[in-house]
C-alpha positions in Angstrom: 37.5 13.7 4.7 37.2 9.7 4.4 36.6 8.1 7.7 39.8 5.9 8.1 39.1 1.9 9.0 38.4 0.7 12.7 42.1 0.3 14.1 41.3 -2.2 16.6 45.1 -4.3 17.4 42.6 -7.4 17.8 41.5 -7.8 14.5 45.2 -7.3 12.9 45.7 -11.3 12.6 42.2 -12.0 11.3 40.6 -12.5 8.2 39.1 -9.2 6.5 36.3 -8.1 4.7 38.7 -7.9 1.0 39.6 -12.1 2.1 36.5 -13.4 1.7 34.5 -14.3 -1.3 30.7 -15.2 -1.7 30.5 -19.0 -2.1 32.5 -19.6 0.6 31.1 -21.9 3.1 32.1 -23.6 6.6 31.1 -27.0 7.7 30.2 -26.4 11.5 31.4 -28.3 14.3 28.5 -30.5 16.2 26.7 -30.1 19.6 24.7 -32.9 21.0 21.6 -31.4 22.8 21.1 -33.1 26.5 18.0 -33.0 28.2 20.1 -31.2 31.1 21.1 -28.3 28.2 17.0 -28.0 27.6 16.0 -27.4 31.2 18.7 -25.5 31.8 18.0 -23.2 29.1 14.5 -23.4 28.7 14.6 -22.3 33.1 16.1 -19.1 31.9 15.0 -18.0 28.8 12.2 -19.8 27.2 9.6 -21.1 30.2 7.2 -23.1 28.4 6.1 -26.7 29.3 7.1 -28.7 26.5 10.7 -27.1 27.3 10.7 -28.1 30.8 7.9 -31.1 31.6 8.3 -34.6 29.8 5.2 -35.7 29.9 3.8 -32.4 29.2 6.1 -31.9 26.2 4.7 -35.8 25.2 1.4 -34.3 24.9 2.4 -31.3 22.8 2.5 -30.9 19.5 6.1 -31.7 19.5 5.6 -34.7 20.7 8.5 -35.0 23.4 11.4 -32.8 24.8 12.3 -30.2 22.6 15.2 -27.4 22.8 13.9 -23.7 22.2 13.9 -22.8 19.0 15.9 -19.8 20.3 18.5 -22.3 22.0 18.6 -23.8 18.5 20.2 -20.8 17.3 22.3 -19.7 20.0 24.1 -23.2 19.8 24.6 -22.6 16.1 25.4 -19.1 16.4 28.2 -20.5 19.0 29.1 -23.5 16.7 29.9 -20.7 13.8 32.1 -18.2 15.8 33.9 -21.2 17.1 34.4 -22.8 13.7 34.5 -19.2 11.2 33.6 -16.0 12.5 36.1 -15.9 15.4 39.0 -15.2 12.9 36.8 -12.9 11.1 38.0 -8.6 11.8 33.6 -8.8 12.9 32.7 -5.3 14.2 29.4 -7.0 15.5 26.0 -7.8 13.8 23.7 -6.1 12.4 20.5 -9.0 12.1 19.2 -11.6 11.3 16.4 -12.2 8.8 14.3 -15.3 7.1 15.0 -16.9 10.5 13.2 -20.6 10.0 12.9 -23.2 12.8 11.9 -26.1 10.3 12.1 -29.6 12.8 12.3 -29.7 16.4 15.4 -30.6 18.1 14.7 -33.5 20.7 17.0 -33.7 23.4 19.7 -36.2 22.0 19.6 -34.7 18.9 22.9 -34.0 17.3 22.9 -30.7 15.4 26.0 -28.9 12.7 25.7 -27.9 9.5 26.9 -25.3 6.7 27.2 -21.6 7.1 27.6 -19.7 3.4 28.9 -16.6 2.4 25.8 -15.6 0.3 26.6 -11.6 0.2 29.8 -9.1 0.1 29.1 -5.5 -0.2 31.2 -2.8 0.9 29.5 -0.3 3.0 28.3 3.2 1.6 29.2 5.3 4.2 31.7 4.1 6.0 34.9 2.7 4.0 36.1 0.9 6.2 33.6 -1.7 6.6 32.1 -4.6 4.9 28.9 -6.2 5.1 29.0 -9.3 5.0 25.7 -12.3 4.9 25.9 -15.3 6.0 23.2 -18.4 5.1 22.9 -21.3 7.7 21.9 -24.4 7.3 21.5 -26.2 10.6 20.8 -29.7 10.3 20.5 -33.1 12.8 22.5 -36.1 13.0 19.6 -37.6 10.1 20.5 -35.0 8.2 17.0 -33.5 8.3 17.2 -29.7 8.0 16.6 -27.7 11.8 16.7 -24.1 11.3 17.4 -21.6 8.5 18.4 -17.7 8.8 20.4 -15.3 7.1 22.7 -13.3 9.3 24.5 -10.1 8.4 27.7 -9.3 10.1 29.8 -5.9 10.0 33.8 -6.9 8.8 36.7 -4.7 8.8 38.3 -3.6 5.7 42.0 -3.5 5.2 43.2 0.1 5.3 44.5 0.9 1.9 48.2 1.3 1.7 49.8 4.6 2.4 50.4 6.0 -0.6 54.6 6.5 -1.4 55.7 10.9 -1.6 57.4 10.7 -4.7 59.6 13.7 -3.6 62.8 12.4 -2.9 63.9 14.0 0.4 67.2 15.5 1.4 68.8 12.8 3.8 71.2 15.7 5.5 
């Protein structure tokens, strides 16, 4: 016995796995990154001085006040399920992979970018989901690329239709 497709009422209205198509691509919205957004991350999360000391992040090898690299792809992972994966029927993620942090981002910096449909495949064992990869490309307001990865995502399939008993039935 096939296991049927995840019925959650939530995903109804959204895109599914059988509406997308590799190639497809979203221009993300853009965050500016403040100086308050660095320390107020880096406090929590990521501790280290050129996060959360000017002059010390001067003297580091990034040369000034730089977001996580970790922030860097939180913002983007927010800027894509605001801008795409929100509509999506996502049961959730399964990874990330090829995950590149190519140029700091300085606080001031304006990041976007592209996210691209890069892989569809239907899962193996379970039919009713799709696994879908995305490729980012996160760049700054120069245009200079920020950070690369590849995340794969879990998509609901569309049930398949109920198939029509072609025994007509006795309406008495």
């Amino acid at each position: 016995m096939s296991e049927p497709a995840p019925s959650y009422e939530i995903l109804q209205d959204r895109r599914h796995f059988e509406d997308l198509s590799e190639g497809e691509a979203v221009v993300l919205a853009t965050a500016k990154i403040s100086k308050e957004m660095i320390f107020e991350f880096a406090r929590q999360f990521d501790p280290l001085p050129f996060h959360l000391d000017e002059a010390a992040a001067k003297k580091s090898l990034l040369g000034g006040l730089a977001a996580s690299g970790w922030q860097t792809a939180a913002i983007s992972l927010r800027l894509f399920v605001d801008g795409f994966l929100g509509e999506l029927a996502s049961l959730g993620g399964l990874g990330f992979s090829n995950l590149k942090w190519l140029r700091p981002v300085m606080a001031g910096d304006t990041i976007g970018g592209r996210v691209t449909i890069s892989n569809l495949k239907p899962s193996r064992t379970r039919r009713g989901w799709g696994i879908v990869t995305f490729d980012f490309d996160i760049r700054n307001q120069n245009n200079q690329p920020v950070m690369t990865m590849c995340l794969t995502n879990l998509v609901a399939r569309r049930p398949a239709p109920a198939l029509q008993d072609p025994t007509p039935q006795d309406p008495t």
